[in-house]
C-alpha angles and dihedrals in degrees: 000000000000106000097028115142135199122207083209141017114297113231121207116221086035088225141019111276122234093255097059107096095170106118090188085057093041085055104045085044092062092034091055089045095057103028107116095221094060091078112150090001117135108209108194101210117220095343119198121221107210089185096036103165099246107011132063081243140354134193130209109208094225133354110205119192107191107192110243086012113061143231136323134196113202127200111193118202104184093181120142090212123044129184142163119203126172087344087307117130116216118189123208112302090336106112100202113101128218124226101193100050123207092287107056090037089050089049094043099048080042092053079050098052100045087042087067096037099052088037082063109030098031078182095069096062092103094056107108102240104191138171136228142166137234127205111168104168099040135060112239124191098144104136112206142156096246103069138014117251082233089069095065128080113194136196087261094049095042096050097047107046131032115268100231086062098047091045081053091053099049084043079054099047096046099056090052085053093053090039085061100038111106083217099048094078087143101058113091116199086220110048116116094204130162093063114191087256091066098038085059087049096049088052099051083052094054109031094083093064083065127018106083134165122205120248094240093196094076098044088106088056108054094179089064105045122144144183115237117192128214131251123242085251096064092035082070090041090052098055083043090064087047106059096035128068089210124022129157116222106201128178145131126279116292095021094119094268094138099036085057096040094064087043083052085049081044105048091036088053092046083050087067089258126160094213132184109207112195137173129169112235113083099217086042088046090045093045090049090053094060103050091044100049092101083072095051134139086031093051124049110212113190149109120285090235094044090047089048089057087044082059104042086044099191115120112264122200104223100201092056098057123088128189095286098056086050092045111035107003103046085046094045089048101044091042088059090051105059084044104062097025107047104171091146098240097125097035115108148190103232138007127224117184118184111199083012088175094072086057089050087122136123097241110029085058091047084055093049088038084063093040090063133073106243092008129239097308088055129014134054138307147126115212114197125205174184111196093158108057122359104057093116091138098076105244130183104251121061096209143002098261091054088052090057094034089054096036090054083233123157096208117143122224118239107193113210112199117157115094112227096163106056134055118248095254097048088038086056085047098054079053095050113044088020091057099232129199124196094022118215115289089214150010122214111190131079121257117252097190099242127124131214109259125221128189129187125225130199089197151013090256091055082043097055095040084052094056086048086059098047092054093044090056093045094058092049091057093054111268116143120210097269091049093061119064123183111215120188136180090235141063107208137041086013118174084255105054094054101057103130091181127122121252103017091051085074101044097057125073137166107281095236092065117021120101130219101294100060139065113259129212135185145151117288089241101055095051095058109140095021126095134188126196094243115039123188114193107190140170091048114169101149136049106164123072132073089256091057096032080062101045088047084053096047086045107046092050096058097081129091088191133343121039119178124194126215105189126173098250085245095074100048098090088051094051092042088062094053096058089038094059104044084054096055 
C-alpha cells in the first residue's frame, strides 16, 4: 500500500451508509470526495471510539488526514436552529440540552484518538491532531475561550469557499498556534509529517473502529445480530472492487467470497444499479435470496439456471429434462431469446457471480455476456471463486486466467487467502485430506482445542449405528437440529437417508426442505458456499483421486466447529499416512 496516491481525497467507507440521515453529513462528505484539493487526502466517515476517555463510546463525525498538515477531527451539527443558554447547547427542535457542546465533545473524542494512536505507532506523537466544527445550515459568531473562531466553519463559510481550503487554513492555524504555545516544545513549524506514508499507516489503525459489514447469517434472527469486521485481506479487496469495472476475486473455501459478494450487490445497489446476483447451487442461490431480499427490486438475486428459465419464459416440466436440457438446450433457448427479442428486461448494469468457477462455460458466459451493458469485455461485474478447488461441474476453462486470455478481458485477480471460517485444526484437516496447495497463509480464528474426529466402518449398518451415536452425542452437547449438517459424496441412497431409527428417523430430513428443528443432509456437492457449526461427512470409501481430493476439501470447509468423519476401514491406513506425513 505504501506509495500509493489519490487524485482526490479517499473516502472510507467509499460511500454513506444507509443509516446516516444527516443531510449536512451527507453533504460535506460529497463535498470532501470531489473536492480537487483534497488530493491524496484520506477522509475516515462517522468514525466510533470503543475507549473514548470519558463514554462508553464515543463517535467523531469525520477524521481528515491531510498528508504534510496533520489531522483533523470534524463534529458536524446540522441543526436548523442553534442556541446556547446558561452554558446548555440546544440543537435545532430537540429540548434536551447538552452540556458538553460540540467543542468540548470534538477535543475530548480527538485526545482519544491520538491516545491510541500514539499508544500503537509512538512514532506518530509529532504529527499536529486538531478540531474543528462544522455548522452548515446556521450563522455562528459566538466568541468564546474555549475555542478559536478559526475552528468553526458556518453556513456562510461553508457555502462560499471550498471546503478543502477552508480544512488547510484551520491545519495552518493551528500549527502557528502550537509554534507559539510554551507547552508545545515537540512541535516543529517545519515538519512535513504526516508523510503519506504515515497518513496510510494512521488509517489502517483506525479503519477497523468503523468499517463494518452485516452478518448476513443472522439477519433472520434480529435478537442475534452481530457486527462482523473485516480482515486486513478484504479491506484491500474492497478497495479493489472500488477502483476496477471487472475484477475476479478467487480463494479457497472459508476466505470471506461470499461475505464480500452480497456488499459488492449492496454497494452496487446503493450506487443506483440494477444488478443481477447469480450463483450456481441451488441451496447456496436460495439461501442468497433470502439474505439479500432487503435489496430487492434493485438486486436480483437467483440461480443462473432458474434466471435462464425466467428469460426463455416459456413452462418447463422438471421431471422430463435430463443434463443435457440443463447444460447445452436451456442456455441455447434463453440466449435466442435475448437475441431476437431484445426488450431490455433482463439487461443490467452490473454482474455479480458467487462460486463463479461452476458458470466457466461457453455458453453460459455468452448468455451473461448478453445479460450485461457493454458485455464481458466492457461493462461491469465481480466474479467470486474458487478455481482451485471447487470446479466439480466441468467447465470450459481450466483456470481464471484462460477464461480472461481466451475472452480478450483486462480484470484484474485479487487472491484471498486468510481463513476466517474454520478453526485451525479443521482448517489443517481440509489441507490435508483435501490436498491443499497453497495452504492458507493464515487462520484467523482461535483455537478451541478440539480435533476433527474420524471413525472406520466395515459396513453400511456400523455405519448407520455410528452415525446414531454421533447425533446422540451432539445433542447432548447442546447442538440443536440447524447447527448439524450430513454431507455425502453421493446423492442418492446416503447413510443418512436410510436410517430407519426412532426417533432419529424423524429428526432428519433432506436439507432442501427441512426447517429449523430438524437435521439436515444433503450431497457434498449441493451444499458448496454454505457452512453450518456441526458437519457430518458419511459414506466415505475413497480418499485418493482429484474428484475425491476435491469433495474432502468442499466438505471439510463447511464447518464453523465440529466436523466428524465416517470413513470405510479400507481406507484408514491410507488416511493415517496422510496425517502422518504432513506432521514429520
Amino acid at each position: 500500500m505504501l506509495g500509493v496516491r489519490w487524485n482526490m481525497a479517499r473516502m472510507i467507507p467509499s460511500r454513506i451508509y444507509e443509516d446516516c440521515t444527516s443531510p449536512g453529513e451527507q453533504e460535506i462528505f460529497r463535498r470532501l470526495r470531489d473536492d480537487p484539493d483534497t488530493k491524496d487526502w484520506i477522509v475516515l466517515h462517522s468514525l466510533d471510539l470503543a475507549n473514548h476517555r470519558k463514554q462508553i463510546s464515543g463517535e467523531i463525525d469525520f477524521v481528515v488526514i491531510v498528508p504534510n498538515k496533520g489531522v483533523l477531527c470534524i463534529e458536524v451539527k446540522a441543526c436548523s436552529r442553534l442556541s446556547r443558554r446558561d452554558g446548555m447547547w440546544y440543537y435545532g427542535r430537540d429540548l434536551k440540552p447538552d452540556s458538553r457542546g460540540p467543542f468540548k465533545q470534538a477535543s475530548e473524542a480527538m485526545h482519544s484518538l491520538r491516545k491510541k494512536l500514539v499508544e500503537r505507532r509512538p512514532d506518530l506523537a509529532r504529527v499536529v491532531f486538531w478540531t474543528a466544527v462544522i455548522f452548515p445550515y446556521v450563522s455562528f459568531n459566538v466568541k468564546s475561550e474555549e475555542w478559536h473562531p478559526w475552528q468553526v466553519i458556518d453556513n456562510k463559510s461553508f457555502r462560499s469557499r471550498p471546503l478543502g481550503k477552508q480544512i488547510i487554513e484551520i491545519l495552518n492555524n493551528a500549527r502557528n498556534y502550537l509554534e507559539k504555545c510554551p507547552n508545545a516544545s515537540w512541535f516543529f513549524i517545519n515538519s512535513k509529517e504526516p508523510y503519506i506514508e504515515q497518513c496510510i499507516i494512521i488509517s489502517n489503525i483506525l479503519r477497523p473502529d468503523f468499517e463494518f459489514i452485516e452478518n448476513y447469517k443472522s439477519i433472520n434472527n434480529r435478537r442475534d445480530q452481530e457486527l462482523k469486521r473485516y480482515t486486513e485481506e478484504q479491506f484491500i479487496a474492497l478497495d479493489a472492487m472500488e477502483s476496477n469495472p471487472r475484477i475476479v476475486f478467487s480463494g479457497p473455501a472459508g476466505t470471506g467470497k461470499t461475505l464480500l459478494a452480497i456488499e459488492a450487490a449492496r454497494r452496487s445497489k446503493d450506487a443506483g444499479n440494477k444488478v443481477l446476483f447469480l450463483c450456481f447451487n441451488r441451496l447456496l442461490g436460495k439461501w442468497l435470496e433470502e439474505v439479500t431480499a432487503n435489496l430487492r427490486p434493485s438486486v436480483t438475486t437467483i440461480t443462473l439456471h432458474r434466471h435462464m428459465l425466467k428469460v426463455y419464459g416459456e413452462h418447463i416440466d422438471f421431471n422430463a429434462c435430463d443434463e443435457l436440457f440443463w447444460e447445452k438446450d436451456l442456455p441455447l433457448f434463453a440466449i435466442e431469446k435475448l437475441i431476437y427479442e431484445p426488450d431490455g428486461t433482463y439487461l443490467y448494469d452490473e454482474i455479480i457471480c458467487d462460486e463463479a468457477q461452476d458458470i466457466f462455460r461457453e455458453n453460459y458466459l455468452d448468455f451473461l455476456d448478453l445479460s450485461l451493458k457493454g458485455g464481458l469485455a466492457s461493462g461491469k461485474w465481480r466474479f467470486f471463486g474458487d478455481f482451485e478447488k471447487q470446479a466439480i461441474f466441468n467447465p470450459d476453462y481450466p483456470n481464471i486466467e484462460e477464461f480472461i486470455k481466451r475472452r480478450g478481458i483486462y480484470a484484474p485477480i485479487y487472491t484471498l487467502r486468510i481463513n476466517c471460517r474454520n478453526t485451525p485444526r479443521v482448517a489443517s484437516m481440509a489441507e490435508i485430506l483435501g490436498r491443499m496447495v497453497p495452504s492458507y497463509s493464515k487462520i484467523l480464528r482461535p483455537d478451541d482445542k478440539t480435533e476433527p474426529e474420524i471413525y472406520f466402518f466395515s459396513h453400511r449398518d456400523e455405519q448407520q449405528y455410528m452415525l446414531i451415536e454421533i447425533l446422540s452425542k451432539l445433542t447432548e452437547e447442546g447442538f440443536i437440529g440447524k447447527d448439524i449438517v450430513i454431507l455425502s459424496p453421493i446423492a442418492n441412497g446416503s447413510c443418512a437417508s436410510s436410517i430407519n431409527t426412532k426417533p432419529w428417523k424423524d429428526r432428519i430430513k433432506p436439507f432442501d426442505v427441512c426447517t429449523g428443528g430438524y437435521i439436515g443432509y444433503t450431497s457434498i456437492q449441493a451444499y458448496k458456499g454454505l457452512e453450518a457449526p456441526a458437519i457430518i461427512i458419511t459414506d466415505i470409501e475413497h480418499v485418493s483421486g482429484d474428484i475425491y481430493n476435491n469433495l474432502f476439501y468442499i466438505a471439510l470447509t463447511r464447518s464453523t466447529q465440529r466436523v466428524i468423519i465416517l470413513a470405510r476401514d479400507r481406507v484408514k491406513r491410507e488416511i493415517k499416512e496422510l496425517i502422518v506425513k504432513n506432521c514429520s
